[in-house]
VEXPANU-841148 format. One line per field, with one value per atom (N, C-alpha, C, O): residue number from 1; atom name; x, y, z; residue in one letter. Coordinates in nm, 2 decimals, padded with zeros to 4 digits. Each point is the difference from the previous one (the first is absolute). Layout:
BEGIN
i	NUM, ...
at	CA, ...
X	X, ...
Y	Y, ...
Z	Z, ...
aa	a, ...
END
This chain:
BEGIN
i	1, 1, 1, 1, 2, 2, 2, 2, 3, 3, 3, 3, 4, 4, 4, 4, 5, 5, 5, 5, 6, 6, 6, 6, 7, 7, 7, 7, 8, 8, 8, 8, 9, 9, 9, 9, 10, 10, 10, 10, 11, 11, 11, 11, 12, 12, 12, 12, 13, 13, 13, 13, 14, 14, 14, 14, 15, 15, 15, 15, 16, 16, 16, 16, 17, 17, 17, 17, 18, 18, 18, 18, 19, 19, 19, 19, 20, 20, 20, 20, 21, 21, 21, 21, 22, 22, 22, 22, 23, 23, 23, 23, 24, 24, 24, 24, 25, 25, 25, 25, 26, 26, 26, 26, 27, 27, 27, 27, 28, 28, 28, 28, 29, 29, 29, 29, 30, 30, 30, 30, 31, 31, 31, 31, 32, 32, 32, 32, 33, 33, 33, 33, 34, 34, 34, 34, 35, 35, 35, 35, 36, 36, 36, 36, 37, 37, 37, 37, 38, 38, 38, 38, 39, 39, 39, 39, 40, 40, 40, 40, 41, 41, 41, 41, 42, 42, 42, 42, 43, 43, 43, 43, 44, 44, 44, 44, 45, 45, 45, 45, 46, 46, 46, 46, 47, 47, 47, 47, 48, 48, 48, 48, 49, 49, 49, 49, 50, 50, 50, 50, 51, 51, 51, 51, 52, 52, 52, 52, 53, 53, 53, 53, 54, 54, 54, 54, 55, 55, 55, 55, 56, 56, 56, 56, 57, 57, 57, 57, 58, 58, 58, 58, 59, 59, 59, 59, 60, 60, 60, 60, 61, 61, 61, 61, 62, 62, 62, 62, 63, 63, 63, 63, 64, 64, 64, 64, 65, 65, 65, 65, 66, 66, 66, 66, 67, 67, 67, 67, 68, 68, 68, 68, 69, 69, 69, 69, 70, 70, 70, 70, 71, 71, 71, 71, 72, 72, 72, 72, 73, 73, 73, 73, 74, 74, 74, 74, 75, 75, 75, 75, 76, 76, 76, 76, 77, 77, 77, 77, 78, 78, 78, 78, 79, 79, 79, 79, 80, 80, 80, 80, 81, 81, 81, 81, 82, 82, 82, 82, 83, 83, 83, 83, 84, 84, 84, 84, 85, 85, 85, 85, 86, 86, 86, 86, 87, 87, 87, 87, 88, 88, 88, 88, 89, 89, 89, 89, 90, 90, 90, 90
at	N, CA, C, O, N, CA, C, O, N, CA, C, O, N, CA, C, O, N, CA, C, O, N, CA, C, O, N, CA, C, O, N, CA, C, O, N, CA, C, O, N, CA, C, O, N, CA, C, O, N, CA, C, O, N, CA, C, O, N, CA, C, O, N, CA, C, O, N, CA, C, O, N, CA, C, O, N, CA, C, O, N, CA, C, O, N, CA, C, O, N, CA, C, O, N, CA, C, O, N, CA, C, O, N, CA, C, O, N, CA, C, O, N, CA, C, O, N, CA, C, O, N, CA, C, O, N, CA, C, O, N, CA, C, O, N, CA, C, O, N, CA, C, O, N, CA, C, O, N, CA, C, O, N, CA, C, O, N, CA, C, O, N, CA, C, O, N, CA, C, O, N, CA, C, O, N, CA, C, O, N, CA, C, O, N, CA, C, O, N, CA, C, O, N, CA, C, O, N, CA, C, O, N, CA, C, O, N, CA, C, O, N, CA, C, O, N, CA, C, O, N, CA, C, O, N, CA, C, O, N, CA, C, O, N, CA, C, O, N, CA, C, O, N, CA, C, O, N, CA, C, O, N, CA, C, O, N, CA, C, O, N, CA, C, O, N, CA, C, O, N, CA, C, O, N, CA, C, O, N, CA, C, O, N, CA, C, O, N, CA, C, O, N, CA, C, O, N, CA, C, O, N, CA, C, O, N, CA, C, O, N, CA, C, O, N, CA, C, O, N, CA, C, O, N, CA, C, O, N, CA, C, O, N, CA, C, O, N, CA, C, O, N, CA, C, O, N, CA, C, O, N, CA, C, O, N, CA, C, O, N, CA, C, O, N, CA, C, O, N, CA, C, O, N, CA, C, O, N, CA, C, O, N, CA, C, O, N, CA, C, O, N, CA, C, O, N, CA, C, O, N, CA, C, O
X	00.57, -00.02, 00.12, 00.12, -00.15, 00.11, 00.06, 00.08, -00.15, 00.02, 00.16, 00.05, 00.02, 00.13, 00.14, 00.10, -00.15, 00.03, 00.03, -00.06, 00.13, 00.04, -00.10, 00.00, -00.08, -00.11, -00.02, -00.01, -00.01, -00.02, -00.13, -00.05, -00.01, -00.18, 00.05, 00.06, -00.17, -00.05, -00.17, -00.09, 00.11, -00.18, -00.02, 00.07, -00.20, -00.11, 00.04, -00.06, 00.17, 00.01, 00.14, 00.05, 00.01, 00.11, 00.12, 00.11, -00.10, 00.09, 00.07, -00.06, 00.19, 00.08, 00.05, 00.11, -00.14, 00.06, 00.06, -00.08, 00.19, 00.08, 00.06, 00.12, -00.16, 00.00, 00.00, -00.01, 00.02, -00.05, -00.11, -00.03, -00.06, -00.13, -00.03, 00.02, -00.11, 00.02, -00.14, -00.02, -00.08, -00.11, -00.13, 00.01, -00.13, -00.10, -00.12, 00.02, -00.13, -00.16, -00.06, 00.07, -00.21, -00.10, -00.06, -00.10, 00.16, -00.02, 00.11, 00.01, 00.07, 00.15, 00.02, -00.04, 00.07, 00.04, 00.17, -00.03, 00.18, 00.10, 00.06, -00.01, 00.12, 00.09, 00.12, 00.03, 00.07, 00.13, 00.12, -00.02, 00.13, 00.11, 00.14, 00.01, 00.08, 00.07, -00.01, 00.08, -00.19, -00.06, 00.10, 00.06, -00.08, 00.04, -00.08, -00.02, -00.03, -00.05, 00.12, 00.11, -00.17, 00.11, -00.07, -00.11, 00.17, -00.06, 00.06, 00.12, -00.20, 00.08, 00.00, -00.10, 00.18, -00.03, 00.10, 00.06, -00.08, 00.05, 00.11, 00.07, -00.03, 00.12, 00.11, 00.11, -00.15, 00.07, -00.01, -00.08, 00.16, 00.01, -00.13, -00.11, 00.16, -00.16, 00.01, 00.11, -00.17, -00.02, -00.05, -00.12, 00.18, 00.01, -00.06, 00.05, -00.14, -00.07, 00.00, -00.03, 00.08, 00.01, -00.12, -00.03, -00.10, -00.13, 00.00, -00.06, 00.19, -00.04, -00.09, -00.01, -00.07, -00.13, -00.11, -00.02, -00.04, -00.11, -00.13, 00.01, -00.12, -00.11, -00.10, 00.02, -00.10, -00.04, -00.11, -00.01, -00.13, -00.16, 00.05, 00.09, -00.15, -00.06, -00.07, 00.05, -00.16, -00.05, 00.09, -00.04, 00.22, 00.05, 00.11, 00.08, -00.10, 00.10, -00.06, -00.11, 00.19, 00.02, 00.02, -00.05, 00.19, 00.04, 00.12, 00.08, -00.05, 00.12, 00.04, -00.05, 00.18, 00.12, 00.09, 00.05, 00.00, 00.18, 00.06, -00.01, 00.16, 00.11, 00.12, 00.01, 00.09, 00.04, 00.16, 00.06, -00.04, 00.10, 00.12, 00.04, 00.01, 00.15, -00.02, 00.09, -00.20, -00.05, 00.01, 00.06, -00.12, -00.04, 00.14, 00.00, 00.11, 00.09, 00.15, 00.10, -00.15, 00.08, -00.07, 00.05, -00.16, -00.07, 00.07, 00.05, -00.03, 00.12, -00.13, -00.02, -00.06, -00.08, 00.01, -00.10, 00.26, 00.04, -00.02, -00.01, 00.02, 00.01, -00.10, 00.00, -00.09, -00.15, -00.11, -00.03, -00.01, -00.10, -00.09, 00.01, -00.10, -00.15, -00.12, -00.01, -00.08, -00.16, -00.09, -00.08, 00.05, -00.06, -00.13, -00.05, -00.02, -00.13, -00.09, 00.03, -00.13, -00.11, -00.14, -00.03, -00.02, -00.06, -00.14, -00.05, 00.03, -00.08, -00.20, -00.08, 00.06, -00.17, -00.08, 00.03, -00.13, -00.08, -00.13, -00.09
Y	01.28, -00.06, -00.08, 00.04, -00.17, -00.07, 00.01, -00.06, 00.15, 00.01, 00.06, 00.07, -00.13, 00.00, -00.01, 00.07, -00.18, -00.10, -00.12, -00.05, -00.01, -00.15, -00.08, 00.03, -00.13, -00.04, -00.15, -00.02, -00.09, -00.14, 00.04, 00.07, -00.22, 00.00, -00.16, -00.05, 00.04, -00.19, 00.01, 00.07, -00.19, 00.03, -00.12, -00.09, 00.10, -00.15, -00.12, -00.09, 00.05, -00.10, -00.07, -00.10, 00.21, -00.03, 00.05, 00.00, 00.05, 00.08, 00.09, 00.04, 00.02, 00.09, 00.11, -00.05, 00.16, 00.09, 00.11, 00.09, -00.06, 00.15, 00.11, -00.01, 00.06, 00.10, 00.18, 00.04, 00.08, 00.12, 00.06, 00.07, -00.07, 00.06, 00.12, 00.11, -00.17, 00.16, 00.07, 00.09, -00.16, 00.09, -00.16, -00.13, 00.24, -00.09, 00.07, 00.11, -00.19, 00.06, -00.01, -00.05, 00.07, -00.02, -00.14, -00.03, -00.03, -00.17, -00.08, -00.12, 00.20, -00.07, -00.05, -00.12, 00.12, -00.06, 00.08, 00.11, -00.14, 00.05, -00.08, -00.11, 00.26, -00.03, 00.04, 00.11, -00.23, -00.06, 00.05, -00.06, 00.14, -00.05, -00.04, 00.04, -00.11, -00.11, -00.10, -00.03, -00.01, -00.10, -00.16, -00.04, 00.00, -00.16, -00.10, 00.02, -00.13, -00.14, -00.01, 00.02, -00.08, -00.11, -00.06, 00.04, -00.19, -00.11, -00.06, -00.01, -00.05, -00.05, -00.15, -00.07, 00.03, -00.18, -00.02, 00.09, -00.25, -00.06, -00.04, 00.01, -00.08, -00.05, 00.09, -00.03, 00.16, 00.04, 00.17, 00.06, 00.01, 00.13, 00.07, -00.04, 00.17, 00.06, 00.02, 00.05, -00.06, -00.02, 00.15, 00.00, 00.15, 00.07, 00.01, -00.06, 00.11, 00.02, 00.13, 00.06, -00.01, 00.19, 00.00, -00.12, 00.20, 00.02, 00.14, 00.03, 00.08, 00.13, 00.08, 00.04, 00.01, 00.11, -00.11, -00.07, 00.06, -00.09, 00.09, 00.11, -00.17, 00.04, -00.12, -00.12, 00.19, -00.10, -00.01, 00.02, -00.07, 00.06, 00.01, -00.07, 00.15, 00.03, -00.18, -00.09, 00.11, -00.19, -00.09, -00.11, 00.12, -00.08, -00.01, -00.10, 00.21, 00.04, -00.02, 00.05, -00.14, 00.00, 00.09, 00.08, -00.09, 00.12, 00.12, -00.05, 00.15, 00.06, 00.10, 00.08, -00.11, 00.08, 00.06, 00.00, 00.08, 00.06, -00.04, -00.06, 00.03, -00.06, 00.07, 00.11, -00.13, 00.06, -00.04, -00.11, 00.21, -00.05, -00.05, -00.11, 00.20, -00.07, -00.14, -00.07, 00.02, -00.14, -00.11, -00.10, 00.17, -00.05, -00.07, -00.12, 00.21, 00.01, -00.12, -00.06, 00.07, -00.12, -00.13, -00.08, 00.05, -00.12, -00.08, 00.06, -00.17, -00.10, -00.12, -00.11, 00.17, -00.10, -00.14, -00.07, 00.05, -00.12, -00.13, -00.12, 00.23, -00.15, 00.01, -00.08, 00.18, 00.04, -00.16, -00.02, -00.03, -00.09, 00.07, 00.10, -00.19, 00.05, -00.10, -00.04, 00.01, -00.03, 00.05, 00.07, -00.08, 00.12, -00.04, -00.10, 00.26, 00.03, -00.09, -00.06, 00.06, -00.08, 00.08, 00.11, -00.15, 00.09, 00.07, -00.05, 00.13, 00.11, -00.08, 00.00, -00.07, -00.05, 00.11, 00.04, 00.00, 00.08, -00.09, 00.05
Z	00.06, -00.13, -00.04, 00.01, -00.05, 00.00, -00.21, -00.07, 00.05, -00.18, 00.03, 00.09, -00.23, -00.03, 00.10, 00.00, 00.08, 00.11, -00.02, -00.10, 00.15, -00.06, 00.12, 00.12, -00.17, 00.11, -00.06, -00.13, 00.22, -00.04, 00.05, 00.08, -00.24, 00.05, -00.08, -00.09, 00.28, -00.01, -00.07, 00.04, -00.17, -00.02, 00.03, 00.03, -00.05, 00.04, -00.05, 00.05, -00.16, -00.02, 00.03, -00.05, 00.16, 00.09, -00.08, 00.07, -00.21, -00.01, 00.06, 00.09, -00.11, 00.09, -00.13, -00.04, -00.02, -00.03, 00.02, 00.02, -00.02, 00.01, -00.05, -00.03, 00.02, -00.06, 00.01, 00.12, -00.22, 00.00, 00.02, -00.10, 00.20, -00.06, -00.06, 00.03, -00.19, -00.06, -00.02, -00.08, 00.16, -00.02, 00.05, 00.00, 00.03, 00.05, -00.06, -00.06, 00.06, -00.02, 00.12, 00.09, -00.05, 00.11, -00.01, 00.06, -00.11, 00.04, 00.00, -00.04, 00.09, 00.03, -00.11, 00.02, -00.14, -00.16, 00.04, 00.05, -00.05, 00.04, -00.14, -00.05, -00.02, -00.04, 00.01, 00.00, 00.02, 00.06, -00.10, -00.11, 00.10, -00.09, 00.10, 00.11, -00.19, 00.00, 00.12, 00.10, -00.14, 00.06, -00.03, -00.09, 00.23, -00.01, 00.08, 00.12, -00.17, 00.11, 00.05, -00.04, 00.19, 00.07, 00.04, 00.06, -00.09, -00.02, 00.12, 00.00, 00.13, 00.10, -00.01, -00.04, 00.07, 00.01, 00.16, 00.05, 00.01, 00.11, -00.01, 00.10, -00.23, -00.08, -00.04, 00.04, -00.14, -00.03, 00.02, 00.07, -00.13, 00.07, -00.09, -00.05, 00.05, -00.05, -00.14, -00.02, -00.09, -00.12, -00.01, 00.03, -00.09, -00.09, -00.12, -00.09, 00.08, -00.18, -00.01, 00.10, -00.22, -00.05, -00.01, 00.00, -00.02, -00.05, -00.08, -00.10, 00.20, -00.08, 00.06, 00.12, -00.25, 00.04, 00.02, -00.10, 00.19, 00.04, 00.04, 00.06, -00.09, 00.03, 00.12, 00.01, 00.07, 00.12, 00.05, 00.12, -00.23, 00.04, 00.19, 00.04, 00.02, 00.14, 00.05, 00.06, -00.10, 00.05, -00.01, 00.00, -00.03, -00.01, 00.10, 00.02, 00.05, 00.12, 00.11, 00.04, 00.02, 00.21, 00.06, 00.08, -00.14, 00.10, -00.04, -00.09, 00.11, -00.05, 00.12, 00.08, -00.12, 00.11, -00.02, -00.11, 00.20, -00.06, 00.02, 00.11, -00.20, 00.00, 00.03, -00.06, 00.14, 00.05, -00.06, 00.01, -00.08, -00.12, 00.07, -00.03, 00.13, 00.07, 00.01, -00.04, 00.11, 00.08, -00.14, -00.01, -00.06, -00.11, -00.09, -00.03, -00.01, -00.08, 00.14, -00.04, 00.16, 00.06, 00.02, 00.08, -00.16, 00.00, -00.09, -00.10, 00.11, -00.07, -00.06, 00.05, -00.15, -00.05, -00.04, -00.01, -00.02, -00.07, 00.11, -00.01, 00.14, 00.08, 00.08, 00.09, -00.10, 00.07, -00.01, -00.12, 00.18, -00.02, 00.09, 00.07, -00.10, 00.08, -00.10, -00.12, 00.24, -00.07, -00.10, 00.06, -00.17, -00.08, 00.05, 00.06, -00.12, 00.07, -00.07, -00.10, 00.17, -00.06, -00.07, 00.04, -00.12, -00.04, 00.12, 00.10, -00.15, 00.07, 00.02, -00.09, 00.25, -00.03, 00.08, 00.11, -00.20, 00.05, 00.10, 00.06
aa	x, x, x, x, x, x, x, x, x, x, x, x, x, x, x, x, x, x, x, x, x, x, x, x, x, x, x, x, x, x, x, x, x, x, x, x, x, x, x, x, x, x, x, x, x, x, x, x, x, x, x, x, x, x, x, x, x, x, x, x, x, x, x, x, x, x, x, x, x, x, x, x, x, x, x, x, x, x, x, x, x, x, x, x, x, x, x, x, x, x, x, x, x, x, x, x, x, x, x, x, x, x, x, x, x, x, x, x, x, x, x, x, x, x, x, x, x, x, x, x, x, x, x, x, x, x, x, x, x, x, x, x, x, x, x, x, x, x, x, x, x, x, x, x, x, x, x, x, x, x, x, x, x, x, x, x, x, x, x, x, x, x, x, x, x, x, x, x, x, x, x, x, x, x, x, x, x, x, x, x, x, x, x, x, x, x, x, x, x, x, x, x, x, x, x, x, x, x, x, x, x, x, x, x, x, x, x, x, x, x, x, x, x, x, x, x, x, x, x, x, x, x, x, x, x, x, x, x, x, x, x, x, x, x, x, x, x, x, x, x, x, x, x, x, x, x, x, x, x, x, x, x, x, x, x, x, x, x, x, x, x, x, x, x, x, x, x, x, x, x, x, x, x, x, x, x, x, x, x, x, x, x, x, x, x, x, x, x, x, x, x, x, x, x, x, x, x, x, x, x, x, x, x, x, x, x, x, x, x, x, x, x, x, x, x, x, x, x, x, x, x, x, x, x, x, x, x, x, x, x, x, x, x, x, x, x, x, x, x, x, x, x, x, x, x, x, x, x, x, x, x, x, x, x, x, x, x, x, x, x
END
């Protein structure tokens, strides 16, 4: 069980959140605390948003994983670029 785990979830509309997981229902509905977006761009580094306690209907999720804090806490976001996702075509 990945509850009260720190775990990124990509949803369908190419967002990236990370976060605590603090609980799920049977239709994957998951809520997150201290949650944050990262926002990637080509140009510049990765753009950071606080969110907090977040909530995340289930149909709105791709995908979710574990984060692996050490890995995580040597990531240098400021100068991280990358492609952002595109949104999710069924």
């Amino acid at each position: 069980s990945y509850v009260d785990q720190k775990v990124s979830v990509i949803m369908n509309d190419g967002r990236l959140v990370v976060g605590t997981l603090r609980g799920l229902d049977q239709t994957t509905n998951i809520i997150m605390q201290g949650c944050q977006e990262r926002i990637f761009s080509e140009d510049e580094g990765v753009e950071v948003v606080e969110l907090g306690l977040y909530m995340i209907r289930g149909d709105n999720i791709a995908v979710i994983g574990l984060v692996d804090e050490n890995k995580d806490k040597e990531l240098d976001l400021e100068n991280l670029r990358g492609i952002p996702l595109p949104p999710l075509k069924h």
